[in-house]
Backbone as numpy.savetxt, mean C-alpha at the origin, in Angstrom:
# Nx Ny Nz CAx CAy CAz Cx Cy Cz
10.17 -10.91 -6.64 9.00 -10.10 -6.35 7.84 -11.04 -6.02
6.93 -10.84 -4.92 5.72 -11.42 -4.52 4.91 -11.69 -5.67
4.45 -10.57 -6.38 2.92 -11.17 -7.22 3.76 -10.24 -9.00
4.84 -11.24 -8.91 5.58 -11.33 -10.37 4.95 -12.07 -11.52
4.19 -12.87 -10.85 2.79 -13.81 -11.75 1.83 -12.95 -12.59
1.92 -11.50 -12.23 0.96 -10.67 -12.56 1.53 -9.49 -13.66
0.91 -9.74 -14.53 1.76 -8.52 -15.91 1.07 -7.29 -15.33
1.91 -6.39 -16.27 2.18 -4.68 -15.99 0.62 -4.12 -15.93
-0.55 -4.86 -16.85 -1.84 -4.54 -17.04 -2.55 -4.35 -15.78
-2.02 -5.63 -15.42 -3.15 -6.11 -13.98 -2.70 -5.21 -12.85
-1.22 -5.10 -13.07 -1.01 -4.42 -11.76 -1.74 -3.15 -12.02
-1.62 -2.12 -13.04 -2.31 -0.81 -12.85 -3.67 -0.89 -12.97
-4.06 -2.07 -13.00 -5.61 -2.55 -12.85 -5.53 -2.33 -11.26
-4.84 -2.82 -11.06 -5.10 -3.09 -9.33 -5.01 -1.75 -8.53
-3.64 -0.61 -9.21 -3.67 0.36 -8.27 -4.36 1.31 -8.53
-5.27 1.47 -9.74 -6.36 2.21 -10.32 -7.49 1.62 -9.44
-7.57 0.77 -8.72 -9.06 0.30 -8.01 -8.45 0.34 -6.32
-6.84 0.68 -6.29 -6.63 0.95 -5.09 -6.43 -0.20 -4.34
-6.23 -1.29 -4.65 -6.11 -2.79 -4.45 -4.56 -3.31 -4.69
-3.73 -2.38 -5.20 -2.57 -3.13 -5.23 -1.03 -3.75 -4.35
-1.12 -2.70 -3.32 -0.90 -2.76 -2.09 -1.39 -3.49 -1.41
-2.52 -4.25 -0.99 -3.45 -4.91 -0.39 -3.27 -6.34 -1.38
-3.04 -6.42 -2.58 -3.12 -7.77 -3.17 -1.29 -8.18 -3.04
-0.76 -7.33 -3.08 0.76 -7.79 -2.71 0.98 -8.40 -1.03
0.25 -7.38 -0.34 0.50 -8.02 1.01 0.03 -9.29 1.39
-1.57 -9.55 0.70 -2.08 -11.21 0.77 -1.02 -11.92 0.25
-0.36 -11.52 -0.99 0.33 -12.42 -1.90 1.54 -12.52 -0.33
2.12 -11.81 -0.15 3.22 -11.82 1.12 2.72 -13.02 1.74
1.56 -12.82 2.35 1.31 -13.18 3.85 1.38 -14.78 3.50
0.53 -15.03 2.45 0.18 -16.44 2.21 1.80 -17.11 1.73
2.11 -16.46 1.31 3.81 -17.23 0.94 4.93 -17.20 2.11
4.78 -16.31 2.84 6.04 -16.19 4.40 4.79 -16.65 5.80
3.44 -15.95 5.52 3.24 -16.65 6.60 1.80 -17.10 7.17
1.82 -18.08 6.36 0.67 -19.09 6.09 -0.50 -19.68 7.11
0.72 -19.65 8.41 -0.52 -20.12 9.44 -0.69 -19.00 10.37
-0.29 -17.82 10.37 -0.37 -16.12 11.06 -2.08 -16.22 11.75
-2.13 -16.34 13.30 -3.60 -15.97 13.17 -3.75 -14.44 13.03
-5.52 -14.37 12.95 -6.15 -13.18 12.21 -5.19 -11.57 12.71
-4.74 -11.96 14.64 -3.97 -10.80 15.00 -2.68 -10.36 14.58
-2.03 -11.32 14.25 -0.95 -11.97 13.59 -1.07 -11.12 12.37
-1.77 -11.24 11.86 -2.23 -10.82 10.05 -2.23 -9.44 10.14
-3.12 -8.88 10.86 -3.56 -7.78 11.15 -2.00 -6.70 11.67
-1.14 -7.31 11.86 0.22 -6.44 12.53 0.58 -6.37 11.44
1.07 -7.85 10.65 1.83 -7.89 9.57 0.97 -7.10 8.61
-0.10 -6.33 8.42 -0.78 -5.71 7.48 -0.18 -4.18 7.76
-0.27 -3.87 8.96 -0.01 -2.74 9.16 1.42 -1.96 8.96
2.23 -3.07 9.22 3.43 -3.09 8.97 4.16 -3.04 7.40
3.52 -4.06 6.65 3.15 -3.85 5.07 3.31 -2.43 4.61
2.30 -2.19 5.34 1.70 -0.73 4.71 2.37 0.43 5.24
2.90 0.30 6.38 3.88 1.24 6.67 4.76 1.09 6.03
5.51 -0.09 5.68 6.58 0.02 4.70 6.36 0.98 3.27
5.01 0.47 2.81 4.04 0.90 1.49 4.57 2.61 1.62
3.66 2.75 2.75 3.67 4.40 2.70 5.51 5.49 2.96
6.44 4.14 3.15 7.50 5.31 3.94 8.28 4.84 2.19
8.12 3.85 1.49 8.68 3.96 0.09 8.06 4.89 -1.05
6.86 4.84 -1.25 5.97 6.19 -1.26 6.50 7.64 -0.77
6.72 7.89 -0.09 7.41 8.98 0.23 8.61 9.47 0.24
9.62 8.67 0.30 11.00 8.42 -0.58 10.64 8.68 -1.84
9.82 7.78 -2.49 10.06 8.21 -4.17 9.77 9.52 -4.59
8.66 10.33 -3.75 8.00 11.12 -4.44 8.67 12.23 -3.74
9.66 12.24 -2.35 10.31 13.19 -2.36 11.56 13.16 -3.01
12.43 12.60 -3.58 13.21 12.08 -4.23 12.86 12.55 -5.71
11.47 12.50 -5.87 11.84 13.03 -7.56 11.80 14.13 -8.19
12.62 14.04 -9.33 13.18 15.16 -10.04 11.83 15.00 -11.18
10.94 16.10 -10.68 9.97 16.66 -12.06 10.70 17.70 -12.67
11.92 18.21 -12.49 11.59 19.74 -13.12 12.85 18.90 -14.64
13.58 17.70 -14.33 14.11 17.40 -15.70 14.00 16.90 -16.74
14.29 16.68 -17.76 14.19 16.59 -19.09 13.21 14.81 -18.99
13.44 14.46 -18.26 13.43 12.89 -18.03 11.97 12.71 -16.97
11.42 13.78 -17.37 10.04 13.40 -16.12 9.00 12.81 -16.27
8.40 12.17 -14.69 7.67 10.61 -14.85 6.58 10.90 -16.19
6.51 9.86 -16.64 5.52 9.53 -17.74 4.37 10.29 -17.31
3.04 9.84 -17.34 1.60 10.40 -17.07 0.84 8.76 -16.44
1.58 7.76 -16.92 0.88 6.35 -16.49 2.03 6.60 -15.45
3.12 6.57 -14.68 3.88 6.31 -14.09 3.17 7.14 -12.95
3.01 8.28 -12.76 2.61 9.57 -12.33 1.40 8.61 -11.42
0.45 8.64 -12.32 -0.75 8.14 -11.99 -1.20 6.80 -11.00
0.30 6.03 -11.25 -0.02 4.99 -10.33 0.41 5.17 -9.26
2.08 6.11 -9.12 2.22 6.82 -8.02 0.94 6.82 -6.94
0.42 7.57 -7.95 -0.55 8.48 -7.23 -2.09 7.80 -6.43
-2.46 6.51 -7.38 -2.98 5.46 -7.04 -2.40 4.58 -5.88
-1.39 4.33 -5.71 -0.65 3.72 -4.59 -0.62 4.99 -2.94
-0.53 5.86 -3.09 0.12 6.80 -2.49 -1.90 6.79 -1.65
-2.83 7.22 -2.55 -4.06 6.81 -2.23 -4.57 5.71 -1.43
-4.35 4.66 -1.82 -5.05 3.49 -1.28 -3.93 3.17 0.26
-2.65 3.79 0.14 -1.59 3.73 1.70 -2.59 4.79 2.60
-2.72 5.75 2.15 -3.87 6.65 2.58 -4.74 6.44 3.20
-5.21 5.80 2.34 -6.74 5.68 3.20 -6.68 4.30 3.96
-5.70 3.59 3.82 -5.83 2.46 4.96 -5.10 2.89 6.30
-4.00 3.83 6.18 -3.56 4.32 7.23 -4.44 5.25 8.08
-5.42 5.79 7.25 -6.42 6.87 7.74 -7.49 5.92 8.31
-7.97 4.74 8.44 -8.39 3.87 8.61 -7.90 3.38 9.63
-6.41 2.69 9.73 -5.95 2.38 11.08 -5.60 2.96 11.94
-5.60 4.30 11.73 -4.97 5.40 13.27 -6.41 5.92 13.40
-7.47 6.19 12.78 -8.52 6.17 13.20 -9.19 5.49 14.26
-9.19 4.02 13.99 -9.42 2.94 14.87 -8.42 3.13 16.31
-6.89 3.27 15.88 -5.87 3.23 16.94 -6.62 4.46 17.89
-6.94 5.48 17.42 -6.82 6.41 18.52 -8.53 6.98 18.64
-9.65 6.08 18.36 -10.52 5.70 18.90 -11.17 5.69 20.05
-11.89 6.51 20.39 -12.52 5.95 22.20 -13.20 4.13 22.40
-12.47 3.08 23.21 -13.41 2.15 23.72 -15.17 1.93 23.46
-15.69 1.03 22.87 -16.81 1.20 23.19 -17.31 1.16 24.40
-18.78 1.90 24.70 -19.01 2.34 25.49 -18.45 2.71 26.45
-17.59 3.92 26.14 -17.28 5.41 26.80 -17.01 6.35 26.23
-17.20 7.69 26.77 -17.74 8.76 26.50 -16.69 9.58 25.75
């Protein structure tokens, strides 16, 4: 795992501030690919995060709430924290993607 350096605390530190997705992918980038320029970065981010969001959606269609065995309330929550911060960066980049040029109408 990328940012295995980091105990169970920090991580739901991170996806409670919506940062944890985003601190795994730096952790990625800087370990596979170190000299990436900024456009470079910017694909491999997007790409990240598409991965982020299509495992995200596997899990959460995939799960069984109605059995005896259902997610915790911290488990739930970070879900739900992760599922957020894929959100709003994807809402962020197709925003930009499908954008008018500056200056035009």
């Amino acid at each position: 795992m990328i940012i295995d350096d980091r105990t169970r605390a920090e991580l739901r530190k991170l996806a409670r501030q919506g940062k944890l997705i985003d601190e795994a992918f730096k952790a990625y980038q800087r370990k596979c690919h170190a000299t990436a320029t900024s456009d470079q970065i910017g694909e491999l981010r997007r790409c990240f995060f598409a991965g982020a969001a299509e495992l995200v959606a596997l899990l959460t269609a995939g799960a069984d709430t109605t059995s005896a065995d259902e997610v915790s309330a911290e488990e739930e929550a970070m879900v739900f924290a992760v599922f957020t911060e894929v959100t709003r960066f994807h809402d962020r980049t197709l925003g930009l993607a499908f954008s008018k040029p500056r200056g035009q109408a």
